[in-house]
C-alpha angles and dihedrals in degrees: 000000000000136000113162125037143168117230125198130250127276097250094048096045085052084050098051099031104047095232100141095212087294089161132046120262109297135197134208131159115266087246119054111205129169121297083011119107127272142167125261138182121233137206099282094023106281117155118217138175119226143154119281095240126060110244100227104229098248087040095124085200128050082231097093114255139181118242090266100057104260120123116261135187116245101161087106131035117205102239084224089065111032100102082049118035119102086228114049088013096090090038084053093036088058100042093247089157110148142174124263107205099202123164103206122341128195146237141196114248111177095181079129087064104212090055142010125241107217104244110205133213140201144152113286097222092058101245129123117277110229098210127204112268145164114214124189135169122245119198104203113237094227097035106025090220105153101231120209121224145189134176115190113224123244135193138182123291108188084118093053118093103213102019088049089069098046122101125033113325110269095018117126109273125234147173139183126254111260105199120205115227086243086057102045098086099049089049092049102047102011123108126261105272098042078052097050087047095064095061105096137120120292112260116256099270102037107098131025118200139172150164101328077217103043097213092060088080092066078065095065124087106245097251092053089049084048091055098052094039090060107114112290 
């Protein structure tokens, strides 16, 4: 899972993604968390800006909330229940899959065991990820402002070498959906099940991470280090 990312900037999301300044200037934090504002690519390559976390329809608030009124988190929507879930399953239904241009995103490693060191990850050729999202769209019931909303997919990563350490020991391991160019327009305007097809763990080779803080590496014992520098 993820719940902290970097996206790129404007100019460098229209470049790799082709998008030919379709939409106005746009701003966004350098850090994307969870409830705060990110870019997003639409079906026919519209960017848009939402928040990180889908608005359940009958949410009365555009912090996410369960049907019976408690916060939830919806930054992140488990692949198995999607087709499924109250809350992604009228987004998937539709077809409401969007990009997520992100630059590098992090994830939580506690080999240390009293605290974690933040690993990062990123593509190895340098260029923007476009990570799997479902985008919708919430009206607020006192205002009537029509909110727009994203959550980022997520599946397990037991199979994967360097994703599958990452998180608490013995915590469910997962990791996003990294989508390959040759891949975006089928998971944009494919049907459900081409879509459900393309989310599968990254090829060995395709992303390098490391310590977001490079000296945190010199904390980790060198067979630790060896481990989450195998090819990702």
């Amino acid at each position: 899972m993820c719940n902290r990312y970097t996206p790129p900037e404007e100019i460098e999301i229209e470049r790799a993604f082709a998008l030919g300044r379709r939409a106005p200037n746009r701003w966004w934090k350098p850090h994307v968390t969870p409830l705060a504002l990110g870019p997003y690519i639409k079906p026919g390559g519209e960017l848009e800006v939402g928040q990180w976390g889908m608005i359940p329809r009958s949410s009365p608030t555009r912090r996410p909330t369960t049907r019976d009124g408690k916060p939830m988190s919806t930054n992140n929507a488990r692949r198995e229940t999607l087709a499924k879930s109250w809350s992604y399953a009228p987004a998937w239904r539709a077809g409401q899959r969007c990009l997520i241009p992100v630059e590098s995103w992090v994830e939580p490693y506690w080999g240390l065991g009293s605290r974690n060191v933040w690993w990062s990850f990123r593509r190895a050729d340098g260029q923007p990820a476009a990570l799997a999202g479902l985008y919708s769209e919430w009206t607020d019931p006192e205002t009537g402002e029509l909110v727009p909303n994203y959550t980022m997919i997520t599946q397990p990563a037991d199979g994967h070498p360097v994703l599958s350490l990452m998180h608490r020991p013995g915590k469910e391991k997962r990791g996003v959906v990294m989508l390959e160019p040759g891949d975006w327009d089928a998971w944009l305007h494919g049907k459900p099940d081409q879509a459900d097809a393309l989310i599968k763990l990254p090829p060995l080779g395709v992303l390098c991470s490391g310590a977001e803080k490079p000296e945190e590496e010199a904390l980790l014992p060198p067979e630790q280090l060896q481990a989450l520098r195998a090819e990702t």
